[in-house]
MITORLUM-142232 format. One line per 4 residues: number of its first residue (from 1); for each residue y negated, z, x negated of C-alpha. Coordinates in pm, 1 decimal. Each point is the difference from the previous one (the first is absolute). Layout:
// residues N
NUM> Y Z X | ...
***
This chain:
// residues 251
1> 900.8 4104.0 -785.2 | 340.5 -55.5 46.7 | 77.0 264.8 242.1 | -300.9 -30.7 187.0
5> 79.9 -371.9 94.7 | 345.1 155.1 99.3 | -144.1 289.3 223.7 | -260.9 -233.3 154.2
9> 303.2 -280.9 102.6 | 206.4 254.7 164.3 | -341.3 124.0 184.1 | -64.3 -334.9 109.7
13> 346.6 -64.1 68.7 | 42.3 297.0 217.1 | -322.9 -136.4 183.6 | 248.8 -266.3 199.8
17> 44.1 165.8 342.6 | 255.3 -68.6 266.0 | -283.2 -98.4 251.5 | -81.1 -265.2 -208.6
21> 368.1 -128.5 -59.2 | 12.8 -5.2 392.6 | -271.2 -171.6 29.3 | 65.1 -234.1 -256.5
25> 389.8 -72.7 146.1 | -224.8 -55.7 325.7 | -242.0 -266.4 -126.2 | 262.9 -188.3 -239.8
29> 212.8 -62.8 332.5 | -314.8 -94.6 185.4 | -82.2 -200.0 -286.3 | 313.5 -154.6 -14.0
33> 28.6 -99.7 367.4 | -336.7 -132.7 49.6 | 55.9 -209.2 -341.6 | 303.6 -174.9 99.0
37> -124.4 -60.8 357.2 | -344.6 -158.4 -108.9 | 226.4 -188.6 -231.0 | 243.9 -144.7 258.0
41> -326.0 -83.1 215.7 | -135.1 -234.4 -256.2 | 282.7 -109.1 -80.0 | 77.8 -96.2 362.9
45> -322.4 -152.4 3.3 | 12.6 -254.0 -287.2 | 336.5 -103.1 126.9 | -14.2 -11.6 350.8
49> -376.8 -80.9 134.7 | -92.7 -374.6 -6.3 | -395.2 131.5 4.0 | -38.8 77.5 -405.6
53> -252.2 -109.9 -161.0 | 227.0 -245.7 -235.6 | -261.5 46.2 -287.8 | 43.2 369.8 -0.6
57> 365.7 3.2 -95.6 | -200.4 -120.4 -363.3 | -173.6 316.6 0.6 | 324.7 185.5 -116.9
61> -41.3 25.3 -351.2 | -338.0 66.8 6.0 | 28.7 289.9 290.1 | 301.6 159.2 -211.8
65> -207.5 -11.5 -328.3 | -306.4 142.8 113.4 | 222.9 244.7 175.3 | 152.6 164.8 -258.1
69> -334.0 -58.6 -208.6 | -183.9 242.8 278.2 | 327.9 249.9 -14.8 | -47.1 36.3 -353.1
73> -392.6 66.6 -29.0 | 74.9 229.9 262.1 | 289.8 184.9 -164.9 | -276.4 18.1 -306.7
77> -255.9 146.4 215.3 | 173.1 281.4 139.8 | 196.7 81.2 -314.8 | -322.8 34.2 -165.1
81> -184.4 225.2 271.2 | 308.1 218.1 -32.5 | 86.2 2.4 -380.7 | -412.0 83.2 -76.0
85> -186.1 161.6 308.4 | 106.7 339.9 145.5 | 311.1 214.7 21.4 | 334.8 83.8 172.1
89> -207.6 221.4 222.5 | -239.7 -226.7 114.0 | -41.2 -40.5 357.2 | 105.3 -322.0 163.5
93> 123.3 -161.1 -325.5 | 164.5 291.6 -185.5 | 385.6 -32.2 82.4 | -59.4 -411.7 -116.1
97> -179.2 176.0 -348.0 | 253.6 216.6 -32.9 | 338.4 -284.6 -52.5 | -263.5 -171.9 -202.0
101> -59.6 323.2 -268.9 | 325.7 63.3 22.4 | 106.7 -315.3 -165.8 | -293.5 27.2 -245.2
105> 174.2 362.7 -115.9 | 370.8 -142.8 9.0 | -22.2 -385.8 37.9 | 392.7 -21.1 30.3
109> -22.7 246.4 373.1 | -70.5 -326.9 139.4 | 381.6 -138.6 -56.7 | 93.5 366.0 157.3
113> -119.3 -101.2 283.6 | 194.6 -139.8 315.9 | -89.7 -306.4 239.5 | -175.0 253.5 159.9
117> -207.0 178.2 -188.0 | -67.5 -316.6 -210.3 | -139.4 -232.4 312.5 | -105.8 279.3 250.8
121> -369.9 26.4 -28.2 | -11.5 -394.1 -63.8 | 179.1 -127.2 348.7 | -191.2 273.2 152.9
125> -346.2 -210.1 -111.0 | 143.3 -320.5 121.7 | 150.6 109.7 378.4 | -357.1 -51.1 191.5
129> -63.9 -351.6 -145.6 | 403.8 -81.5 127.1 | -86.1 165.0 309.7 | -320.6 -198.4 52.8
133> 156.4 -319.1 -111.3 | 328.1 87.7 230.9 | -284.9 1.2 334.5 | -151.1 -333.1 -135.1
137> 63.2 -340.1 114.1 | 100.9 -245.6 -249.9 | -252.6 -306.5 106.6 | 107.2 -351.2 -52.4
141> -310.7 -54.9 -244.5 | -204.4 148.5 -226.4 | -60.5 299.5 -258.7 | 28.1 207.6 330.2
145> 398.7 -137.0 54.0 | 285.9 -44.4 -223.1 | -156.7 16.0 -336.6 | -188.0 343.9 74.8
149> 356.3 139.3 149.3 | 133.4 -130.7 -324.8 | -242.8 126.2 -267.8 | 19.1 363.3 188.7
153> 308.5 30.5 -5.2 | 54.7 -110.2 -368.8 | -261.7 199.6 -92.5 | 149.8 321.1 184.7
157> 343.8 -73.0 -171.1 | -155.6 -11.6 -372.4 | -188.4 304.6 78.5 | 335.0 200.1 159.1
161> 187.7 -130.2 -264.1 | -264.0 112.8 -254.8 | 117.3 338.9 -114.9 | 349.1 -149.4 -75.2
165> -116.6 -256.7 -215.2 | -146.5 295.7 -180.4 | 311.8 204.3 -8.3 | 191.6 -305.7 -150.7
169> -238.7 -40.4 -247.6 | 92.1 310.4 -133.5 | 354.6 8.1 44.8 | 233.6 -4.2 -307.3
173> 270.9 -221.4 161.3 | -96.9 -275.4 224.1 | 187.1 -218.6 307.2 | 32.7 -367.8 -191.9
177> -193.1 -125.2 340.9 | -276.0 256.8 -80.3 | -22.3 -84.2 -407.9 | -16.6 -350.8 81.8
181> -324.4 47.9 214.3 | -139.8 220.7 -207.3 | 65.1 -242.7 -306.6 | -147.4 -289.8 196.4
185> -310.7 226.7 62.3 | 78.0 -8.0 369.0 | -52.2 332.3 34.3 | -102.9 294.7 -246.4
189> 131.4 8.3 -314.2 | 116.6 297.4 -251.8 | -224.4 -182.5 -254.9 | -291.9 -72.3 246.6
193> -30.3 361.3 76.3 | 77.0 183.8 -300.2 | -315.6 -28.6 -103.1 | -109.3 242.6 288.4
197> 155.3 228.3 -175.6 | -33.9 -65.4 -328.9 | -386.7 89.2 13.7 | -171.3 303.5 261.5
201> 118.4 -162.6 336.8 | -321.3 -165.2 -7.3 | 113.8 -412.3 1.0 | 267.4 -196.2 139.6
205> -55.2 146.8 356.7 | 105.2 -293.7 190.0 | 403.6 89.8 70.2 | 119.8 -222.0 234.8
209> 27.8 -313.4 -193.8 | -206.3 59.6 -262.7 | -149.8 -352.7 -46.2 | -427.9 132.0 55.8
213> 70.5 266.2 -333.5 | -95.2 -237.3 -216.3 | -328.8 -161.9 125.2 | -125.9 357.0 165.9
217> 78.7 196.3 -285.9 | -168.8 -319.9 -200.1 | -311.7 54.9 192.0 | 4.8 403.7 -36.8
221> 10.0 -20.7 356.9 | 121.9 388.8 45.4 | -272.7 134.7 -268.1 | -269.7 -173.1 232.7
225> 108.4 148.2 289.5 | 55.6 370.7 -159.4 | -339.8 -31.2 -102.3 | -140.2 -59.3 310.7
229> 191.4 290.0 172.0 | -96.9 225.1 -296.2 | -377.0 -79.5 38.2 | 16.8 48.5 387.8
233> 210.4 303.5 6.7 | 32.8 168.4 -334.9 | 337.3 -17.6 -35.0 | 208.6 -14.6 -276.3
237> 266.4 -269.0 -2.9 | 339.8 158.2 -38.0 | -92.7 301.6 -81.5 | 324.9 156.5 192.1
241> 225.8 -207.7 -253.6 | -159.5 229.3 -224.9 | 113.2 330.0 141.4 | 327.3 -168.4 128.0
245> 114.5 -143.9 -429.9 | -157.6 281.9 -159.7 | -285.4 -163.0 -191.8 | -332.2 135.7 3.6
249> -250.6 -230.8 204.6 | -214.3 -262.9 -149.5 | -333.4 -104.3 170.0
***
């Protein structure tokens, strides 16, 4: 079993084109620039215009919270379509499926993995919502002004930012900055998300901050929705895992 986790890593390893580092050094700049200059527009706004709303500069917390809460179901949502439902040669999806069983086979990859190779296919998710938000005009009032611009754009940092998290989480030695977050449960945890992979991949999805594990796994939340997809398609959650560890499948 061994070996055949071995042989399937460097497979999926090998998968990791140079097309896809170029585009991912492409997006993480356009990323980048589109981040910073949504965030000096907002924060031009709030200190320059004599139009805001003064009420909505008490919406902070709340935008920031819910936020990061939205970053982190989402970061549970597409871990789980790609840890349980198709393979690295799935169309559309398949190079995403592919870092994802890659970790499952060798879970330590992950802290092999550059800037780059880490964040690429996350900034590239997040670059049409900066773009959009870059063409929109921040309105003196409103959920359409300076609290949308502001939940957007915190919620397309978490999400960017998303993969690293992960990566730390799994790193032996740790920045002091970065242990301190993680020990505060600001962001994901080693101890939040070892139980991932302490059982088949099939709980603790949620990698971003890790705070909706807990209640969704509480819930069975996953097992509902596997169902659902198994009695409208057939399909056999995780079955490539399976093939990809070595283990025979289990219905």
């Amino acid at each position: 079993m061994t070996s055949v986790r071995k042989e399937n890593a460097q497979k999926l390893a090998e998968g990791y084109s140079s097309t896809k580092r170029a585009g991912e050094i492409a997006f993480i700049a356009a990323g980048a620039v589109l981040g910073l200059y949504n965030l000096v527009r907002i924060g031009r706004f709030y200190v320059h215009s004599t139009e805001v709303d003064p009420s909505s500069k008490y919406y902070g917390f709340a935008v920031v919270l819910g936020a990061i809460l939205l970053a982190d179901f989402i970061s549970g949502v597409a871990h789980w379509v790609c840890d349980t439902w198709g393979t690295p040669n799935s169309p559309l999806l398949g190079t995403l499926i592919r870092s994802f069983r890659e970790h499952h086979v060798d879970q330590m990859a992950i802290t092999r993995h550059d800037f780059i190779e880490t964040n690429g296919d996350n900034f590239m998710s997040i670059v049409p919502a900066l773009a959009l938000l870059a063409l929109l005009p921040i309105y003196p009032t409103g959920l359409l002004g300076v609290v949308m611009h502001s939940f957007v754009l915190t919620l397309s940092i978490f999400i960017a930012l998303t993969n690293q998290f992960h990566k730390w989480s799994h790193e032996r030695k740790r920045h002091p900055i970065v242990q301190w977050l993680m020990s505060n449960n600001i962001i994901l945890s080693y101890r939040a998300h070892k139980l991932h992979h302490q059982n088949e991949f099939d709980i603790g999805y949620c990698i971003t901050t890790g705070w909706l594990n807990p209640p969704l796994d509480a819930i069975n939340f996953w097992r509902v929705l596997e169902k659902a997809v198994t009695m409208t398609t057939g399909a056999i959650p995780r079955a490539n895992d399976a093939d990809l560890l070595g283990v025979p499948k289990t219905e």
